[in-house]
The first five atom37 places (N, CA, C, CB, O) and aatype in JSON, in Angstrom:
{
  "aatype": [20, 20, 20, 20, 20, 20, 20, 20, 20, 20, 20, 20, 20, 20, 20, 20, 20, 20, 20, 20, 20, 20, 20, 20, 20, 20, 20, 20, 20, 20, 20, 20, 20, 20, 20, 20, 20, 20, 20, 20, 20, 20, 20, 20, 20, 20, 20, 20, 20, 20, 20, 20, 20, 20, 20, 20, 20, 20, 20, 20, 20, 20, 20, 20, 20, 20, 20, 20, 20, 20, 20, 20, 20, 20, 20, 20, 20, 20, 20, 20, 20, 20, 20, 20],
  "atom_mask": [
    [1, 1, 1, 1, 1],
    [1, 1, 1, 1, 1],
    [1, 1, 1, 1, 1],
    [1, 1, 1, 1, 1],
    [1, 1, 1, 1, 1],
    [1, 1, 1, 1, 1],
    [1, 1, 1, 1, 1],
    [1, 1, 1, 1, 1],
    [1, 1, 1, 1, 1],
    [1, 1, 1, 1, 1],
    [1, 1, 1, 1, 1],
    [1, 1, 1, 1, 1],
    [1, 1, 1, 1, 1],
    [1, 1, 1, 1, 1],
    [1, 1, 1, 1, 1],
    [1, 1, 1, 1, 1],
    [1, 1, 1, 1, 1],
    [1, 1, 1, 1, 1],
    [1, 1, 1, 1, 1],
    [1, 1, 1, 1, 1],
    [1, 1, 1, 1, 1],
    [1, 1, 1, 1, 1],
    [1, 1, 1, 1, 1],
    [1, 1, 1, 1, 1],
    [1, 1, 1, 1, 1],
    [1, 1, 1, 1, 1],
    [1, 1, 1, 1, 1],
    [1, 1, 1, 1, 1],
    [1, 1, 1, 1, 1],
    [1, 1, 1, 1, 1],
    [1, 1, 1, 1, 1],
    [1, 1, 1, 1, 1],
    [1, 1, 1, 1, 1],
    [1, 1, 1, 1, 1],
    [1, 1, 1, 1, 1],
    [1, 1, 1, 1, 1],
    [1, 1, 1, 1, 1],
    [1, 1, 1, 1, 1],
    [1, 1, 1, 1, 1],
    [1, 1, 1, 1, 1],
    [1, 1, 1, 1, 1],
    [1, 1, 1, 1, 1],
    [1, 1, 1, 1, 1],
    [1, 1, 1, 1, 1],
    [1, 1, 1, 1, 1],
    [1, 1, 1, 1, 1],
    [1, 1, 1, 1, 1],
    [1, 1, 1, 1, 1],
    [1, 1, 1, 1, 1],
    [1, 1, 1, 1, 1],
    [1, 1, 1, 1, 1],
    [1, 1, 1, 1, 1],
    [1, 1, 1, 1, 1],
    [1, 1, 1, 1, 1],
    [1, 1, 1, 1, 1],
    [1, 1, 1, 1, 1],
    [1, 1, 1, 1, 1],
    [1, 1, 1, 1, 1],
    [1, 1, 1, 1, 1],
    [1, 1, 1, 1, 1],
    [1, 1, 1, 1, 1],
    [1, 1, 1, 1, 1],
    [1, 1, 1, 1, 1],
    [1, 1, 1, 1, 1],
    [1, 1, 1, 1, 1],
    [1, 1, 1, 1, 1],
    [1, 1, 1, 1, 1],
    [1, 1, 1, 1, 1],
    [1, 1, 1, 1, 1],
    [1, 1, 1, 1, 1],
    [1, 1, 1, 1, 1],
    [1, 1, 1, 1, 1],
    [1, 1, 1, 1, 1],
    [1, 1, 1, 1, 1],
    [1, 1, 1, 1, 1],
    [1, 1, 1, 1, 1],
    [1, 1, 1, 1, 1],
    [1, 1, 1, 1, 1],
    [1, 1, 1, 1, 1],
    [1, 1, 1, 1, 1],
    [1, 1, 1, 1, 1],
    [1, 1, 1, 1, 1],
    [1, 1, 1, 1, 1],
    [1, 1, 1, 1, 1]
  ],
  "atom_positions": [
    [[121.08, 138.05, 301.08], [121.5, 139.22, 301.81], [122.15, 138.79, 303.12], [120.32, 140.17, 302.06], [121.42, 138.26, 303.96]],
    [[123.63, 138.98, 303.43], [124.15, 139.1, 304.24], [123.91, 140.11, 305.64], [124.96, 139.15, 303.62], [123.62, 141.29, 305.43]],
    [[124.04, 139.65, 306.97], [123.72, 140.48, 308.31], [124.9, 141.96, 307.88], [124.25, 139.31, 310.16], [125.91, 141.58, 307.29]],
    [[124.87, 142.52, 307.97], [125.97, 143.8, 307.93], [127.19, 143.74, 309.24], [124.96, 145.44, 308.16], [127.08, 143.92, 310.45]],
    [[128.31, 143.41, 308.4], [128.99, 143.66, 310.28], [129.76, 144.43, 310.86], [129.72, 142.77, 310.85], [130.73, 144.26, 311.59]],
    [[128.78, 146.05, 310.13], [128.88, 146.3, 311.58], [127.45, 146.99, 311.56], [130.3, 147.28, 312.16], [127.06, 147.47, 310.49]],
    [[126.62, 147.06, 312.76], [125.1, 147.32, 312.87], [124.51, 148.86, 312.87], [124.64, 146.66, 314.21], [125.12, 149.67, 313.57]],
    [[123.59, 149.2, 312.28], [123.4, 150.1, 312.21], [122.91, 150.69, 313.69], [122.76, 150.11, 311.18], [122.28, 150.2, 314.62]],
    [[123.49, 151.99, 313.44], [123.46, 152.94, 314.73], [122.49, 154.09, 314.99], [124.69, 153.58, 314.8], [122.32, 154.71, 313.94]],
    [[121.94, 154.5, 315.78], [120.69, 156.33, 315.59], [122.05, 157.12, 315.0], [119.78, 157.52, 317.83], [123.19, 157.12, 315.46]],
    [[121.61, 157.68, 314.03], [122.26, 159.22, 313.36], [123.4, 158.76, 312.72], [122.77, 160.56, 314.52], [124.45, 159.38, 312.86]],
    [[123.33, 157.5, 311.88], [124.49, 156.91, 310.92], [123.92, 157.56, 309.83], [124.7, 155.17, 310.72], [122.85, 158.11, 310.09]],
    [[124.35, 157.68, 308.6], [124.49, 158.15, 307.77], [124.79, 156.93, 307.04], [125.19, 159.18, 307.87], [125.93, 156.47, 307.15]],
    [[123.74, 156.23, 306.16], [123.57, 155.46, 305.31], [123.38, 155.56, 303.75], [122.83, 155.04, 305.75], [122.91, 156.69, 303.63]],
    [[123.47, 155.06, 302.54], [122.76, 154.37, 301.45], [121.48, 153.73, 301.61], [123.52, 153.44, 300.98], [121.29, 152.78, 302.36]],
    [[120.29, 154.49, 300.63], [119.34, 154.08, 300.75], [118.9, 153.58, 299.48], [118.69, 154.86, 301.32], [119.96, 153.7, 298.87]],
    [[117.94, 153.02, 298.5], [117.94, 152.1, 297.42], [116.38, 152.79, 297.54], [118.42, 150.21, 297.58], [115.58, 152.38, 298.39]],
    [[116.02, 154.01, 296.48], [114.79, 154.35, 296.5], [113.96, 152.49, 295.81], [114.65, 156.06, 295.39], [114.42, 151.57, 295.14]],
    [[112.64, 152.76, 296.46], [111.71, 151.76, 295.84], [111.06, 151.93, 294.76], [110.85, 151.43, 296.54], [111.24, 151.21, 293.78]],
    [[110.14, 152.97, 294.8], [109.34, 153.23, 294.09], [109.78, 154.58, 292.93], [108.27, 153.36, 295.0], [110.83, 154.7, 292.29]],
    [[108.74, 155.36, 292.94], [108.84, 157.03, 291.95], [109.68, 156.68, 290.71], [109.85, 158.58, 292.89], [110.44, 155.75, 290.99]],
    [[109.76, 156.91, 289.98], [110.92, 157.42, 288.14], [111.22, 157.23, 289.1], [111.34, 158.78, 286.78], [110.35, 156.77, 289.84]],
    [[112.55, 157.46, 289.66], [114.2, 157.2, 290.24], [114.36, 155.7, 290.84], [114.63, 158.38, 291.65], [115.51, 155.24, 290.87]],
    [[113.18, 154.83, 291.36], [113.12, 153.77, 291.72], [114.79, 152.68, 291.38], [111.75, 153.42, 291.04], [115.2, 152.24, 290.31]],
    [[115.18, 152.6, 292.29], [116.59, 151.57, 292.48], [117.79, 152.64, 292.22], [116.71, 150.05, 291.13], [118.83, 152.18, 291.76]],
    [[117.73, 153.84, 292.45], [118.71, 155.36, 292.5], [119.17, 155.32, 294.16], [117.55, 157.17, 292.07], [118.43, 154.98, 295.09]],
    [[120.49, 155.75, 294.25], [120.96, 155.46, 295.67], [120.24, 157.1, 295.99], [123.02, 155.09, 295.98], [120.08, 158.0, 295.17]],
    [[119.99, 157.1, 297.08], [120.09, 158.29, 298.21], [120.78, 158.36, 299.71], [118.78, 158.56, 298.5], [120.72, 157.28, 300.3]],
    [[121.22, 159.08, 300.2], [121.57, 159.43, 301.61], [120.65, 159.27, 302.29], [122.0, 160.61, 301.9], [119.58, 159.57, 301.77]],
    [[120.62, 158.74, 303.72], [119.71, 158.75, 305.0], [120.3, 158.49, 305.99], [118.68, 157.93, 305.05], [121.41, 157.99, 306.16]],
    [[119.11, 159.02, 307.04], [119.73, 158.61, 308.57], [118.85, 157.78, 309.23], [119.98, 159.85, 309.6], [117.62, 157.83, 309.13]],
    [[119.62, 156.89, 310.02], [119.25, 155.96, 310.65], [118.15, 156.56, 311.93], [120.55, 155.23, 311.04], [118.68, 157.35, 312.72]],
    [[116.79, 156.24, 312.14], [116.52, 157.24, 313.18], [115.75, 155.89, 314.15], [115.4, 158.85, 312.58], [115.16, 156.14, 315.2]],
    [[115.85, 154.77, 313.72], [115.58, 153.89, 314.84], [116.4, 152.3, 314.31], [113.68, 153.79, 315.09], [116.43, 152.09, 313.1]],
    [[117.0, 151.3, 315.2], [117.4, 150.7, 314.59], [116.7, 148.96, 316.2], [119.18, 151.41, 314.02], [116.35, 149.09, 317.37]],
    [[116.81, 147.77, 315.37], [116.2, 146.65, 316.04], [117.29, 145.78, 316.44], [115.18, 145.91, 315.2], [117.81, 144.86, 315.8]],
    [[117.56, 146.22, 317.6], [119.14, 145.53, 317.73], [119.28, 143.85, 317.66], [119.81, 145.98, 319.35], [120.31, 143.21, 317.44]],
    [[117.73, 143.25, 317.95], [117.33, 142.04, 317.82], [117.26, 141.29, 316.52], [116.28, 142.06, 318.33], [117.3, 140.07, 316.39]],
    [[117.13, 142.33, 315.46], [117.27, 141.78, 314.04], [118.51, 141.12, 313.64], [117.09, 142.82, 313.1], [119.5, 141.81, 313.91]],
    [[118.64, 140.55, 313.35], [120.11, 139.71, 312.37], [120.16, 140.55, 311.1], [119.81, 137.73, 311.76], [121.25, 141.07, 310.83]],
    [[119.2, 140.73, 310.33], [119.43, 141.24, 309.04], [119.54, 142.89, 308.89], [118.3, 140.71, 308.2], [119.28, 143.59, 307.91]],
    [[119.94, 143.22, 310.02], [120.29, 144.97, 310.22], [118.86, 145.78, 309.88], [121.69, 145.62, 308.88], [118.56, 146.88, 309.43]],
    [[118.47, 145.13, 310.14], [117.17, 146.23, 310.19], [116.76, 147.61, 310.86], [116.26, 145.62, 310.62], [116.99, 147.72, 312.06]],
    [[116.27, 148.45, 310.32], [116.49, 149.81, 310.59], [115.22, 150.48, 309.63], [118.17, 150.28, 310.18], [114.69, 150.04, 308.62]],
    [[114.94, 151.99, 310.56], [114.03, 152.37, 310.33], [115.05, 154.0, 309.74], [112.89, 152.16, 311.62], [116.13, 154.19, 310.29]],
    [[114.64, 154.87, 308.81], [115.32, 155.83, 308.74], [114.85, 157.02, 308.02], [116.31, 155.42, 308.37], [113.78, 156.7, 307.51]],
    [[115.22, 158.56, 307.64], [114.62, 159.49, 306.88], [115.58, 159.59, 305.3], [114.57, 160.94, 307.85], [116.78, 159.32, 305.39]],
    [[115.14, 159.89, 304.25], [115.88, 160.17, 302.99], [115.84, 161.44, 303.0], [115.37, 159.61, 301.71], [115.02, 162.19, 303.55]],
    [[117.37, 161.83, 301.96], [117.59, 162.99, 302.29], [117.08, 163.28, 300.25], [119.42, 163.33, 303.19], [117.87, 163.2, 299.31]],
    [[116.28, 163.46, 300.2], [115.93, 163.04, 298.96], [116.31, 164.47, 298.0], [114.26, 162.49, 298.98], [116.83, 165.43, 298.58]],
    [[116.02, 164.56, 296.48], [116.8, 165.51, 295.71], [116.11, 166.24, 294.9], [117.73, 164.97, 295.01], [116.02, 166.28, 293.68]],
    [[115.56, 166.91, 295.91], [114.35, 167.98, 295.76], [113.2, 167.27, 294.76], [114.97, 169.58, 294.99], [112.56, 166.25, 295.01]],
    [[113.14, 168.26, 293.39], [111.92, 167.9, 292.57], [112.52, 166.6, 291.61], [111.31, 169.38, 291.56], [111.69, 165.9, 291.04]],
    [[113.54, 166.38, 291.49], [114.1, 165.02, 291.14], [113.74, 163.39, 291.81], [115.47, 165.28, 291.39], [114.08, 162.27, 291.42]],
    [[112.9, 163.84, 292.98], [112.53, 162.72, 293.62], [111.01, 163.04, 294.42], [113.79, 162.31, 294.62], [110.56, 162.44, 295.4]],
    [[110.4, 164.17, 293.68], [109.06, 164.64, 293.96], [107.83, 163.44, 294.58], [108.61, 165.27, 292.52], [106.9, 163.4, 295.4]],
    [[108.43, 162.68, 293.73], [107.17, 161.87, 293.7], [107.69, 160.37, 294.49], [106.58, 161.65, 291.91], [107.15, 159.33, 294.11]],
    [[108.54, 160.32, 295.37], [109.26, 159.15, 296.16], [109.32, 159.87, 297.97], [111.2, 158.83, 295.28], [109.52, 161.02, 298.36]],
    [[109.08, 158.77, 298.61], [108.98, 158.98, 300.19], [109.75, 159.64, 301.25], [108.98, 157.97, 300.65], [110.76, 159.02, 300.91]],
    [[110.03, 160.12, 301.92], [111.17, 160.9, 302.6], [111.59, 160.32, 303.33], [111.02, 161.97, 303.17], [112.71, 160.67, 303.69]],
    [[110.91, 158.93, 304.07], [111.15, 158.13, 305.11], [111.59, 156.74, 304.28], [109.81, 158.05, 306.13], [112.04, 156.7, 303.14]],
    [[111.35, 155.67, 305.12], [111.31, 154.69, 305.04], [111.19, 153.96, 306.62], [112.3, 154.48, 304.2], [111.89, 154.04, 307.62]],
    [[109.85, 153.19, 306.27], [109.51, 152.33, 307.41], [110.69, 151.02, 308.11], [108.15, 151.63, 306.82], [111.63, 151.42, 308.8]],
    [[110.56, 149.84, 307.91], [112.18, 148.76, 308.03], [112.28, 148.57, 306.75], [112.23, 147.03, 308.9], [111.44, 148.6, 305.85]],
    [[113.99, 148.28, 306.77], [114.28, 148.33, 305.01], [116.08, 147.31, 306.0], [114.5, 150.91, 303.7], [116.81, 147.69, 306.91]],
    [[116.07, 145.99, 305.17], [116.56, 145.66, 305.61], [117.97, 145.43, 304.95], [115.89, 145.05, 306.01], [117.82, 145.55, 303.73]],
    [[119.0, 145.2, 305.2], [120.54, 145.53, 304.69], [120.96, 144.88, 303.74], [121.56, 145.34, 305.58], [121.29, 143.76, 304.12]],
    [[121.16, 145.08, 302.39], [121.65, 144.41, 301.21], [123.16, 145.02, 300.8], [120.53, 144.62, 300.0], [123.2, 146.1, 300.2]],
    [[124.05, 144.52, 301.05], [125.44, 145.06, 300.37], [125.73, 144.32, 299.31], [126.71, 145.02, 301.26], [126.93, 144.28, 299.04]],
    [[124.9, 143.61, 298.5], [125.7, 142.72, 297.32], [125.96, 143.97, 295.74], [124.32, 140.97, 296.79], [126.09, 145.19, 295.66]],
    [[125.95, 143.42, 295.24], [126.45, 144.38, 293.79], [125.29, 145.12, 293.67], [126.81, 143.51, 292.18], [125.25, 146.32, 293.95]],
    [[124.4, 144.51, 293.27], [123.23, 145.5, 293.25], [122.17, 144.93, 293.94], [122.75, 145.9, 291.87], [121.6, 143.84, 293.86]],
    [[121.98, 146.33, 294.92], [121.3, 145.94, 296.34], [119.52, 145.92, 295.92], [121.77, 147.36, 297.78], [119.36, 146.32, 294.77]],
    [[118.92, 145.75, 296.25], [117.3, 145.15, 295.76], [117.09, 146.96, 296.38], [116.19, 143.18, 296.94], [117.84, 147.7, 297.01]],
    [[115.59, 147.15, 295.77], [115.32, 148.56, 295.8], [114.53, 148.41, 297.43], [114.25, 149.21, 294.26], [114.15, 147.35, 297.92]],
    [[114.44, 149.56, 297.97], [113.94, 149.15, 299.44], [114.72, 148.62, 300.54], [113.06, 148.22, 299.33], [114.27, 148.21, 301.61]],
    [[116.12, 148.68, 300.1], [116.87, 148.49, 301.09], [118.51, 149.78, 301.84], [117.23, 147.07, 300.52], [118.52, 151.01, 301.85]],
    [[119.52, 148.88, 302.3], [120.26, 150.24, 302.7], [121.55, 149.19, 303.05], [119.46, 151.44, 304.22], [121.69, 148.05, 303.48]],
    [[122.5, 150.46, 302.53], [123.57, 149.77, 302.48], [124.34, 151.12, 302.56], [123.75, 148.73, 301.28], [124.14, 152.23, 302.07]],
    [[125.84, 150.31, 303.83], [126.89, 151.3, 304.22], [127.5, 152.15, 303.11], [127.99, 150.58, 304.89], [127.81, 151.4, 302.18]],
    [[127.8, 153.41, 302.86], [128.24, 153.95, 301.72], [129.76, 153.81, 301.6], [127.79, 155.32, 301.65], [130.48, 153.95, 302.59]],
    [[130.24, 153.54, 300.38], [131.79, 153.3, 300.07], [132.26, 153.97, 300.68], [132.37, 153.45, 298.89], [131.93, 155.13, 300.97]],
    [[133.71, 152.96, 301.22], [135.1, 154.2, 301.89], [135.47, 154.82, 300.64], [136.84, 153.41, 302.7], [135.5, 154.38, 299.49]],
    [[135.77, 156.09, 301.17], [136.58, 156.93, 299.93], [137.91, 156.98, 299.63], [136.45, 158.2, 300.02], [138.3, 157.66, 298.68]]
  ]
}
């Protein structure tokens, strides 16, 4: 896993890589709501914007989850969402 370059920011709007629940390794939306400017590996703390009873049973948060952009990013992590 590569550092991200460019660092995550409060109130970015990220890719999140559920961990756990049935949907486990399913992208979701989140926001960045604390970030460790001291980390190298973009580390960041953030909320999921999760998809209602489709993700019932998976976390709304996430504690540090650190930055994977490769092809397929490891579950538990977060990665910038494609330009459109």
């Amino acid at each position: 896993m590569a550092a991200p370059t460019q660092p995550p920011t409060l109130g970015r709007v990220i890719h999140y890589v559920l961990p756990d629940g049935r949907r486990a390794g399913e992208v979701r939306a989140a926001m960045v709501t604390n970030v460790f400017p001291s980390a190298a590996d973009g580390m960041c703390n953030g909320t999921v914007f999760l998809d209602q009873l489709n993700d019932a049973d998976s976390k709304g948060f996430f504690g540090s989850a650190k930055f994977d952009d490769s092809a397929t990013p490891a579950q538990g992590t977060w990665h910038w969402p494609p330009r459109a």
